[in-house]
VOGU-3710 file (C-alpha; in Angstrom, 3 decimals, decimal comma):
1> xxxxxxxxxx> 32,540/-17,014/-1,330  31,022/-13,614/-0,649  30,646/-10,136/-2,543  28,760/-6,947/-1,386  26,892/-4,547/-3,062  25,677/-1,288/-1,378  26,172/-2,291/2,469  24,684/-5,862/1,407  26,409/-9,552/2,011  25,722/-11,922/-0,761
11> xxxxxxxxxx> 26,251/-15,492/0,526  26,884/-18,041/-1,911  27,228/-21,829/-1,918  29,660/-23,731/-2,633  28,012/-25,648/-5,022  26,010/-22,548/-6,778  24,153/-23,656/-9,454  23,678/-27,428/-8,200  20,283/-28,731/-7,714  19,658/-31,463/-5,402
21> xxxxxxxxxx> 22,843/-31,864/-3,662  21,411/-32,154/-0,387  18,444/-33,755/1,256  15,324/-32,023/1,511  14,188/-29,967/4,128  10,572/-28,715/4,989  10,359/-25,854/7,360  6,856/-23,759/8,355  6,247/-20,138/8,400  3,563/-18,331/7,531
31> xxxxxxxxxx> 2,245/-17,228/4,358  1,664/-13,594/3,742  1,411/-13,393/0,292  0,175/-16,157/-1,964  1,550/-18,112/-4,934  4,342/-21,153/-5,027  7,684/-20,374/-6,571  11,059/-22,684/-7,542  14,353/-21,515/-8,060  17,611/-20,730/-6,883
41> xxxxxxxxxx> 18,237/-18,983/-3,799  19,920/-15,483/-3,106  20,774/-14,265/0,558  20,495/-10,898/1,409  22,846/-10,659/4,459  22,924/-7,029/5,852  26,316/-6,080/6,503  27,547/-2,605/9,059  29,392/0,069/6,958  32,400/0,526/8,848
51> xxxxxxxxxx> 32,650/4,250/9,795  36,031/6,037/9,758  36,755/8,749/12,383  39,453/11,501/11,412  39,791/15,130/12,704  38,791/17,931/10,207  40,191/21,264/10,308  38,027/24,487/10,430  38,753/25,992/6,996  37,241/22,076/5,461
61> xxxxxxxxxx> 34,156/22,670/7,877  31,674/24,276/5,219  32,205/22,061/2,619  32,192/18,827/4,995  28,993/20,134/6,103  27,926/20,337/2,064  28,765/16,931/1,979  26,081/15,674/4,585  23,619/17,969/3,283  24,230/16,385/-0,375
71> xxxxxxxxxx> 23,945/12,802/0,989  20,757/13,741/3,232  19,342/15,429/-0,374  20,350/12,042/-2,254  18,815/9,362/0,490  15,630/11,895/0,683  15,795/11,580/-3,489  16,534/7,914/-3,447  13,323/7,122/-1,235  11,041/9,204/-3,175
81> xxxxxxxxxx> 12,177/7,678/-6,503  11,663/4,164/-5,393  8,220/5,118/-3,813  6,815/6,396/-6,641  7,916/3,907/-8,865  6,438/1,289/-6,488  3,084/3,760/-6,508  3,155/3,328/-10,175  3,097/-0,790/-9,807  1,183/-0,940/-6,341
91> xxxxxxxxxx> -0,683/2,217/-5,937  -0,030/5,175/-3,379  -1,708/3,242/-0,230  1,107/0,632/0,165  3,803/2,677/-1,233  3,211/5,159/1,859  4,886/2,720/3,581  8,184/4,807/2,884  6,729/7,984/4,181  8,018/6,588/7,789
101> xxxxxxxxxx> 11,534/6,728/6,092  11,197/10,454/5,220  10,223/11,495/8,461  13,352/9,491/9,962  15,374/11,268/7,035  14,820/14,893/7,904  14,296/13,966/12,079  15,352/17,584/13,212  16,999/16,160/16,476  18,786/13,922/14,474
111> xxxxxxxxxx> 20,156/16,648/12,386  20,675/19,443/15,145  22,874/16,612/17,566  25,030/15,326/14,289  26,036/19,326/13,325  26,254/20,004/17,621  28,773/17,033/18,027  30,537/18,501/14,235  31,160/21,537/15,747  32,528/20,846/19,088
121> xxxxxxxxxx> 34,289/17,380/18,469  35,725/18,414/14,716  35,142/14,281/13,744  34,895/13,709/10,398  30,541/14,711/9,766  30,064/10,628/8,506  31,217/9,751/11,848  29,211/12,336/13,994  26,223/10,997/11,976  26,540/7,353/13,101
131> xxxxxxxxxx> 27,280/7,921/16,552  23,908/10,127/16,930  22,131/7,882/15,333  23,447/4,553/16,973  22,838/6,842/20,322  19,220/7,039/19,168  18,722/3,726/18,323  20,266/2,453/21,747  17,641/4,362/23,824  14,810/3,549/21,436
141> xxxxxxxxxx> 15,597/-0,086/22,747  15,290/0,878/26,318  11,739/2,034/26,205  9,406/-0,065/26,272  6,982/1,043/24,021  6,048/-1,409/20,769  5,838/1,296/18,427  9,196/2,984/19,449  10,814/-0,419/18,958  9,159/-0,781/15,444
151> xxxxxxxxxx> 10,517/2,587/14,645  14,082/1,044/15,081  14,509/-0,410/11,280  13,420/2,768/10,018  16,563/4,141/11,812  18,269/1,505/10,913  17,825/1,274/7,003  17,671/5,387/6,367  21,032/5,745/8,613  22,734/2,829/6,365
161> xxxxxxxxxx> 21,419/4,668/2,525  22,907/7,783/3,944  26,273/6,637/5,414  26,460/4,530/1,838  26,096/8,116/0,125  28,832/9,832/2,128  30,882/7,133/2,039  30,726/6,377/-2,148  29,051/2,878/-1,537  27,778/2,310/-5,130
171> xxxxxxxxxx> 24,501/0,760/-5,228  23,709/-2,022/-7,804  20,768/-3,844/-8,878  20,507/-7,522/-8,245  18,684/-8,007/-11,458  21,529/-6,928/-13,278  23,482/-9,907/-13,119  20,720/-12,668/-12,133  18,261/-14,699/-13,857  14,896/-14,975/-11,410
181> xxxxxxxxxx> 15,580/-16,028/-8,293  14,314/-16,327/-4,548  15,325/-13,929/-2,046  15,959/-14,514/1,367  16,851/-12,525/4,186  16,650/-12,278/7,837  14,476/-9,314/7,078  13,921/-7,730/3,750  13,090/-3,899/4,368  11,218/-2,061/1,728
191> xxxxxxxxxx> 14,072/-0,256/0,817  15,951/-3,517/-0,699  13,462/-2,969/-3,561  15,595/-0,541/-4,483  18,423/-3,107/-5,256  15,998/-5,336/-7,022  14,724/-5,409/-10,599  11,245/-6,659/-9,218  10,784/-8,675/-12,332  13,350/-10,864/-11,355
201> xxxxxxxxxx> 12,154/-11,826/-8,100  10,405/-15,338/-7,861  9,341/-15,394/-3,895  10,693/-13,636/-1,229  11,627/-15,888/2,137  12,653/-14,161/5,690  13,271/-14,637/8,904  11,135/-11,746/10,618  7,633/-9,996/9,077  3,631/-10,838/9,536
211> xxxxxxxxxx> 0,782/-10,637/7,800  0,805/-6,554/8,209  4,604/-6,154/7,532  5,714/-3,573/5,497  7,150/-6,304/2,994  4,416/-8,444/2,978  2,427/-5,764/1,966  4,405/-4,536/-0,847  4,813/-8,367/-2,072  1,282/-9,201/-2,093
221> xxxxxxxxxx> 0,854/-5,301/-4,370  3,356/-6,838/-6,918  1,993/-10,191/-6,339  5,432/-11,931/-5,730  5,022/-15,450/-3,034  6,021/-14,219/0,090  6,900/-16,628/3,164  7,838/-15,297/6,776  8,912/-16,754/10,464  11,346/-18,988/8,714
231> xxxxxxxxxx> 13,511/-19,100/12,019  17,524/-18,455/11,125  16,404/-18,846/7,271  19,383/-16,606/5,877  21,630/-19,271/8,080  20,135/-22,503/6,785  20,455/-21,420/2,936  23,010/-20,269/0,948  23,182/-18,350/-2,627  22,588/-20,595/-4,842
241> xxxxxxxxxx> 20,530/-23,728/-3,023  17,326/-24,768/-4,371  13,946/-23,767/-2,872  10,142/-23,977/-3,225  8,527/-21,695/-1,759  4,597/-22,359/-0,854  2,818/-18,732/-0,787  -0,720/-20,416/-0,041  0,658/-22,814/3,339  3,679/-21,195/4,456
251> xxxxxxxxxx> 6,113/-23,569/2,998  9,685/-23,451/2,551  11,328/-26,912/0,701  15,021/-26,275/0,561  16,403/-28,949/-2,123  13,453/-30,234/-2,942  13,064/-33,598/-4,286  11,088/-34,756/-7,684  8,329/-35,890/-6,209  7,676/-32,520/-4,020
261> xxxxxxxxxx> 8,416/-30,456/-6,819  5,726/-33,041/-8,831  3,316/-31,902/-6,288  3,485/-28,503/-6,206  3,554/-28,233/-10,091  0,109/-29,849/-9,567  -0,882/-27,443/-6,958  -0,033/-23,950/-9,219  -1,753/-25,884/-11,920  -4,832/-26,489/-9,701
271> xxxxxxxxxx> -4,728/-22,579/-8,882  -3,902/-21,697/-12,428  -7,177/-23,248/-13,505  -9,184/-21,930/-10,533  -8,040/-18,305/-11,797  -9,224/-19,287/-15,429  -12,290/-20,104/-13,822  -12,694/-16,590/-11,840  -11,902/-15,206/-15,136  -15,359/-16,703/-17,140
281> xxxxxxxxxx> -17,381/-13,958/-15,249  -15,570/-11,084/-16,673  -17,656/-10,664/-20,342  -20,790/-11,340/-18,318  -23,154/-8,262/-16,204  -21,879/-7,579/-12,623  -25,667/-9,289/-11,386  -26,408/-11,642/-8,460  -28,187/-14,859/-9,538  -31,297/-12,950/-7,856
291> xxxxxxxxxx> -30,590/-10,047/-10,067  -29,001/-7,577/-7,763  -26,813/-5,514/-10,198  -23,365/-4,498/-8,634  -20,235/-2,725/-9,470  -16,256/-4,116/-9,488  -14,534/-1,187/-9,909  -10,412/-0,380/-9,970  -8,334/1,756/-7,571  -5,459/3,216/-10,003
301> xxxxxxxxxx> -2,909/6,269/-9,258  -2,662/6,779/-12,966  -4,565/7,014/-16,232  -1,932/4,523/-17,979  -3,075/1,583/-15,084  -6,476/1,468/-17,747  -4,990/-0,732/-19,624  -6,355/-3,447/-22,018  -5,755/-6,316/-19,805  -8,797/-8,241/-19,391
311> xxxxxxxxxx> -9,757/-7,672/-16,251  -9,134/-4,264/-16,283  -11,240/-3,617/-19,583  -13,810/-6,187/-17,926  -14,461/-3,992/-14,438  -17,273/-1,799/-14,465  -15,048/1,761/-13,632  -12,506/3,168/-11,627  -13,391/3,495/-8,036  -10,883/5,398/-6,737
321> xxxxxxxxxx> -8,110/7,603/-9,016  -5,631/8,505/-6,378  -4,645/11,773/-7,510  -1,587/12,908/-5,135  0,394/10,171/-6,752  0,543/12,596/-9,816  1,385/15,403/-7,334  4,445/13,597/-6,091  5,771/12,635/-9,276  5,318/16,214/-10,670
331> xxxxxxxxxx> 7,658/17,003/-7,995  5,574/20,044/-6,677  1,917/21,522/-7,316  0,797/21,252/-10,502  -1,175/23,533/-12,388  -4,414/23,166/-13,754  -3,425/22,139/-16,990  -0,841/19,494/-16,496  -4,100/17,835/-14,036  -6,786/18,395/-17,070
341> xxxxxxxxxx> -4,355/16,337/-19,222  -4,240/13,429/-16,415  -7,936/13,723/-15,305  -9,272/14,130/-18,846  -7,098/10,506/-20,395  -7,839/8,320/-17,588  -12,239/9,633/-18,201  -11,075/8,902/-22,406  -9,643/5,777/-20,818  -12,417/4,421/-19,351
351> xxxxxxxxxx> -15,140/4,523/-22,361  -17,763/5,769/-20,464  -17,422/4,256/-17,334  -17,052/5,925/-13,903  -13,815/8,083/-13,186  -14,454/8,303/-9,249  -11,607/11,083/-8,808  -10,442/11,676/-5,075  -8,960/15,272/-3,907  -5,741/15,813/-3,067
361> xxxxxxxxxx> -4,728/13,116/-0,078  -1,417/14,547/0,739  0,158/15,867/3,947  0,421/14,859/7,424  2,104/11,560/7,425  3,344/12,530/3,683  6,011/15,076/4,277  7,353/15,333/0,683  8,981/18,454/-0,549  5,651/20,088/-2,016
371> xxxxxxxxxx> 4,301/20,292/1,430  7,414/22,289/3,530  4,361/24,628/4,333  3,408/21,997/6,506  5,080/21,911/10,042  6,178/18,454/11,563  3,872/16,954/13,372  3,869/14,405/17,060  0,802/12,169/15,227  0,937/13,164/11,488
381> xxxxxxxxxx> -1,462/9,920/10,815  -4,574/12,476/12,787  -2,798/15,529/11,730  -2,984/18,373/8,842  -3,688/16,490/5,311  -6,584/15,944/2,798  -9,165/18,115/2,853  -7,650/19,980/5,796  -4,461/21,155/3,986  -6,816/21,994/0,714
391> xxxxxxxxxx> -9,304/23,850/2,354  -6,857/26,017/4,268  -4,868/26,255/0,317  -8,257/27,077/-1,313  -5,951/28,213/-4,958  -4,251/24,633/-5,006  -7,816/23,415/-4,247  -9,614/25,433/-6,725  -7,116/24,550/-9,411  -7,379/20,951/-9,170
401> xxxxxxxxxx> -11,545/21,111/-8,706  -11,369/23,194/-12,217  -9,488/20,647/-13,741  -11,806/17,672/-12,432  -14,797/19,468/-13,500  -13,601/20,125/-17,311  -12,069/16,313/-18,013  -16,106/15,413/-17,030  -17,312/16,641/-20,428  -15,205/13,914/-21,579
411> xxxxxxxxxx> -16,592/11,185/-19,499  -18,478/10,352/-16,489  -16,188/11,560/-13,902  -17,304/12,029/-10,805  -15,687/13,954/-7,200  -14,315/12,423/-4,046  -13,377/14,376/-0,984  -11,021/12,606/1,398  -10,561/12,608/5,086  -13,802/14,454/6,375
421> xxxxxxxxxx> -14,634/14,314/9,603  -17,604/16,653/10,064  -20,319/18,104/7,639  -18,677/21,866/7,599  -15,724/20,251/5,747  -18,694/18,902/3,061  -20,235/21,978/2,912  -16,762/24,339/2,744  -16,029/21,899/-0,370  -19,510/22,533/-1,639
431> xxxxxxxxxx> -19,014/25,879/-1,918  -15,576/25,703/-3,783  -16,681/23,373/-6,196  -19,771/25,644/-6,986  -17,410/28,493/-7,121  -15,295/26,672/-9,485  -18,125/25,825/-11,640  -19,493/29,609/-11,882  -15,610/30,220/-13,278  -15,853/27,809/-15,710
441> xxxxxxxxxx> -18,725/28,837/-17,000  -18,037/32,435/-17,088  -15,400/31,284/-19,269  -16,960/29,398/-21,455  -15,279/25,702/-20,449  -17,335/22,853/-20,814  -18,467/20,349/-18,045  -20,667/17,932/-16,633  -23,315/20,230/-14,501  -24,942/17,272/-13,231
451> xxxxxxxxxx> -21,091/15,825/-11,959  -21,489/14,150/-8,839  -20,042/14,287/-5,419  -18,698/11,708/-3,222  -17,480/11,669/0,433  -15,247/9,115/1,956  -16,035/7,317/5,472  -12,846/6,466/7,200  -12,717/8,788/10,333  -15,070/7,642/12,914
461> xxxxxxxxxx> -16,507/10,987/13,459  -17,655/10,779/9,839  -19,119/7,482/10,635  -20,842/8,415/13,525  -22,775/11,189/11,819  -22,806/9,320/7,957  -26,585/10,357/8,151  -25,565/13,912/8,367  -23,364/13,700/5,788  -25,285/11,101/3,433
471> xxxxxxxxxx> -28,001/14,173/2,655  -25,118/16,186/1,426  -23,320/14,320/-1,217  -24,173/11,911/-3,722  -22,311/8,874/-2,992  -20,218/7,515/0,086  -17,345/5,375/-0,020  -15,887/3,544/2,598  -11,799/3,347/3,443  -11,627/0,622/5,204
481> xxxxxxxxxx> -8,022/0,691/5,810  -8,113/4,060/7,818  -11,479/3,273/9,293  -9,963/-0,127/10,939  -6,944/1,643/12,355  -8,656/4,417/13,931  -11,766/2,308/14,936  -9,248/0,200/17,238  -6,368/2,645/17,847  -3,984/0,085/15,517
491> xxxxxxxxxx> -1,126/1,054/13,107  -1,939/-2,066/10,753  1,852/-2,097/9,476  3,185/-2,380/13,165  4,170/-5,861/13,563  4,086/-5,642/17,219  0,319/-4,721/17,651  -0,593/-6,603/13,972  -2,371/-9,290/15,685  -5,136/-6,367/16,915
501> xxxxxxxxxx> -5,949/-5,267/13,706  -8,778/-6,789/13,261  -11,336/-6,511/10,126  -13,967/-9,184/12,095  -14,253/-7,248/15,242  -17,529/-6,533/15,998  -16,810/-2,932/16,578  -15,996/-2,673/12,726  -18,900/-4,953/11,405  -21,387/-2,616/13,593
511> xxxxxxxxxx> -19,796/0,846/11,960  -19,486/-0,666/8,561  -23,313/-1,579/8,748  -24,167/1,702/10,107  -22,568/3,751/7,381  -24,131/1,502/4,740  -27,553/1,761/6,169  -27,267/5,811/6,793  -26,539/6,019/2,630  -29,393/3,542/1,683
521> xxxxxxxxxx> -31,427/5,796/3,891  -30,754/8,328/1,998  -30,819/6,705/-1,220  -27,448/6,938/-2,443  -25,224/4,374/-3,047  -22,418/3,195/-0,584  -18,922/2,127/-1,822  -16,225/0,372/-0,473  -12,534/1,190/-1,618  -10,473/-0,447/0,943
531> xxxxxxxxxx> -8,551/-3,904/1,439  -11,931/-5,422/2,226  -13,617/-4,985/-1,159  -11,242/-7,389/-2,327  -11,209/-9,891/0,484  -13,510/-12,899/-0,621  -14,144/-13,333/2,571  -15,874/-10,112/3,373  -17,530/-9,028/-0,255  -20,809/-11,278/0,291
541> xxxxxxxxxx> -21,033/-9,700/3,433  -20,626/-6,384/2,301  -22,983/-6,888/-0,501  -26,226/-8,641/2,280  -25,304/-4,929/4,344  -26,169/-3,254/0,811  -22,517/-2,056/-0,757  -23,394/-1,760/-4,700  -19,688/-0,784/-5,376  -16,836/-2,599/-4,756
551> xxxxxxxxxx> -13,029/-0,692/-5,649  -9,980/-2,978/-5,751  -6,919/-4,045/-7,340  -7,413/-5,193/-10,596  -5,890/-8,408/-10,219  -9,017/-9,001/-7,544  -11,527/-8,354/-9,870  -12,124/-11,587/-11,815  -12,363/-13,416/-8,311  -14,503/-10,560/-6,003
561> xxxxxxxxxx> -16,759/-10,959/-9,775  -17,340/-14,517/-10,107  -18,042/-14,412/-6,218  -20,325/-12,203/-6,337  -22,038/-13,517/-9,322  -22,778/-17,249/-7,630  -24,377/-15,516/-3,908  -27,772/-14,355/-4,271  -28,539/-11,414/-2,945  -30,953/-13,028/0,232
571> xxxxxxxxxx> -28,526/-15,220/1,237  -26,256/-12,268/1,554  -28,832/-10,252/3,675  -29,222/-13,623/6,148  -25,078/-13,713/6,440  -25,424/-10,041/7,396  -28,475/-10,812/9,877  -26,575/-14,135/11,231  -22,895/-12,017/11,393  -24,440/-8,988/13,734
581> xxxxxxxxxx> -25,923/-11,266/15,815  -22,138/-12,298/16,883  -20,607/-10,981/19,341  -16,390/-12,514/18,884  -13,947/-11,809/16,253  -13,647/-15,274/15,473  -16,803/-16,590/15,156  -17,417/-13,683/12,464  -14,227/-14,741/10,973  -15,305/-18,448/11,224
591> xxxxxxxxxx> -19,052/-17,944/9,843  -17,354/-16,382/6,930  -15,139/-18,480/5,813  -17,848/-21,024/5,970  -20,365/-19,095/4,145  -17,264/-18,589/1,726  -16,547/-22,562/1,067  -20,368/-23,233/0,571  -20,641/-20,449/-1,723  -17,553/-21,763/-4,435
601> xxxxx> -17,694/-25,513/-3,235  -19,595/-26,802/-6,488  -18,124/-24,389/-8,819  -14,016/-25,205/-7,869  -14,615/-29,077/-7,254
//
């Protein structure tokens, strides 16, 4: 039996529903997001609109050309929609992810061949659409260029939302009509999130994807079990079977027996209780057992993320409010005010603790509507964003400094400035801010005089000269994720180069030490705000290089915490002496995860 919703095959099983009606079967992947799972199973088969091809006569030109310009509108809708509502859960960094889809969305090649081929051919526009855009697809595959190839699915998945529009494929949410179950597909693009009501996904199980996928990415954000490299999966199950899905080994058990299903109840229990054990060290001070006080700190896009959940109201601040989240879901620039409100609840929010609030990140590689200012661009990733696009739009700039600078009589809110890459951006910014402060005060508007200034490290001229900059601001903080990529010329959510992203190389454990040691030179404190703050692997090391704040996820903190708690500070300092002494990848990644094990062996026995 099959059914479709919104160009997607749903494959079910003859005997839906039944559990244990064949043997079990045990096949390997790899995990990329972890957590075990047990339900039902529910392939997601991708199925080819079929395209109709008709003539259209000139007088039904215009309004056939209306039509394509209301379905590009919808898809470009669509995308945003389900971005920021996955910003909302997972925070603006992952979300990005669907940036790649805009810029596939409005390709202006794309756009001027489809109308070219309308106007001489006088096919129906649906049907000049597909054939430019299969065209495109079939001489991406002939080059032979990885990140050409990986641009493929984008094609792929935008063409199929926007054929679905023109063609009046309704679109229906899984979780509609489903208790929780496991989804499994030969590859499940970020856009299927769209059909999903994420709380009723138990794992997700597919047949392509690594570590650096945009899926896995987005899975481990929501925290759903994620398995990939299950070879043929969406062949070998059907809607319906019964799987367990291992998120910590890279385990899929289709139909699986008692006894397996006995052993992995013992396994989530085991992790269940290592997770109440993370979460004794949240009433307790963020100290070393040698008393070297530290900082675990939250990255939020929103003043509603400080919640009361424990671990949340345990952390010692927010680290990093991502501001151009609120910018996007304004749907264009908002004025002072309407940012006060946001800036101001989220210091209230936090009861005293740091607000780290980071300028406008947008542009570039984030083409949204807001930004039409902004011309394409060949590499948008090195191109005009940040503090680039805000110091060239000083009155967008200005606005959003004022309102930063009043919400910090309410709390202890402090400045960020994002992508610098040379001291006359620091300065430039200076000289706004103090600008925006002599306003403010002319008027009579309260602030913090004393507010202080931040500037993040992820462009490696900023690294390079971090000594330069250090004597200008007040605080650094490192992103990590940025830093990595350009450090080693890698796009870390290309599959095909994946395997060369590389935290461990000793390229990045030489600049990350650098940085740190240019800001305790100067004696401010240096932060870290990327993916590594959270990774258990890296914190102690981090903390022996002399990084006092550490901004993460909030369901990291109770671990990165009690970590962090049980290494004393020396031993710290020797894994940082020991670690730059190495000169390969894996023995830095090794040394780690040893120093790692020792560190937790008595506590999680």
């Amino acid at each position: 039996m099959k059914s479709e919703i919104s160009g997607v095959k749903l494959r079910f099983s003859k005997n839906m529903g039944e559990s244990g009606s064949g043997a079990e079967v045990e096949i390997k992947g790899f995990s990329v997001s972890k957590g075990i799972a047990h339900g039902e199973a529910f392939v997601l088969l991708h199925k080819e609109l079929e395209t109709p091809v008709y003539e259209i006569r000139d007088s039904d030109k215009p309004a056939e050309i209306k039509r394509f310009e209301a379905a590009i509108l919808k898809a470009r809708k669509d995308i945003l929609e389900l971005k920021s509502e996955l910003s909302a859960k997972v925070g603006e960094a992952e979300a990005a992810i669907f940036d790649a889809h805009i810029l596939v969305l409005e390709d202006v090649a794309v756009m001027q061949e489809t109308l070219s081929m309308f106007g001489e051919k006088n096919y129906n526009i649906e049907y000049c659409y597909s054939s430019v855009i299969n065209k495109f697809i079939a001489a991406f595959e002939r080059i032979d260029d990885p990140y050409i190839k990986e641009r493929i699915a984008d094609f792929k998945d935008v063409s199929r939302r926007v054929l679905g529009n023109m063609l009046g494929v309704q679109t229906a949410k899984i979780g509609a009509f489903s208790d929780p179950l496991v989804l499994v597909s030969s590859d499940f693009a970020p856009a299927d999130f769209s059909l999903v009501d994420k709380s009723k996904i138990l794992a997700i199980v597919t047949e392509k994807g690594s570590q650096t996928s945009h899926t896995a990415i987005l899975s481990r954000s929501l925290g759903i079990p994620c398995v990939v490299g299950i070879p043929e999966v969406a062949e070998k199950v059907s809607s319906g079977d019964m799987l367990l899905v291992d998120g910590y080994n890279g385990m899929l058990v289709i139909n699986p027996s008692e006894r397996t299903l006995s052993h992995y109840t013992e396994l989530e229990s085991a992790q269940k209780e290592i997770a109440l054990v993370y979460a004794t060290s949240l009433p307790y001070p963020s100290v070393t057992p040698d008393g070297r006080a530290f900082s675990v700190e939250i990255n939020i896009s929103s003043p509603e993320e400080i919640s009361e959940d424990s671990a949340v109201a345990a952390c010692d601040g927010v680290g990093l409010f991502r501001t151009e989240n609120f910018f996007m879901e304004f749907g264009g620039f908002p004025d002072e005010e309407s940012q006060f409100k946001a800036y101001r609840d989220a210091a209230l929010a936090a009861r005293g603790k740091p607000v780290v609030v980071r300028t406008l990140d947008l542009g570039g590689d984030k083409n949204l509507s807001l930004m039409k200012a902004v011309n394409k661009e060949e590499n948008p990733f090195m191109g005009y964003r940040a503090i680039r696009f805000c110091l060239d739009h000083k009155d967008i700039f200005l606005a959003q400094l004022r309102a930063i600078l009043r919400a910090s009589a309410y709390g202890k809110v402090k400045i960020l400035l994002p992508m610098i890459s040379s001291i006359r951006e620091v300065e430039k910014s200076k000289l706004l801010i103090e600008q925006a402060k002599g306003e403010l005060e002319k008027e009579g508007q309260p602030f913090d005089k004393n507010l202080e200034l931040g500037v993040m490290i992820e462009v490696p001229s900023a690294a390079l000269t971090a000594d330069v900059i250090a004597a200008e601001c007040d605080f650094i903080s490192i992103g990590t994720n940025d830093l990595i990529q350009y450090l080693l010329a890698v796009d870390r959510v290309n599959d095909l180069v994946a395997n060369l992203y590389e935290p461990t190389h000793t390229a990045v454990i030489r600049t990350l030490d650098m940085v740190v040691a240019s800001a305790l030179k100067a004696g401010i404190p240096a932060c870290v705000c990327g993916e590594l703050a959270a990774d258990p692997i890296f914190a102690p090391l981090l903390l022996g290089m002399g990084v006092t704040e550490f901004s993460m996820s909030p369901k990291s903190v109770s671990e990165i915490k009690f970590l962090l708690r049980k290494v004393p500070y020396e031993k710290a300092r020797a894994l940082r002496d020991e670690v730059l002494g190495l000169k390969r990848s894996r023995q830095i990644a090794s040394y780690l995860r040893s120093f790692h094990y020792e560190a937790l062996e008595r506590f999680l026995k």
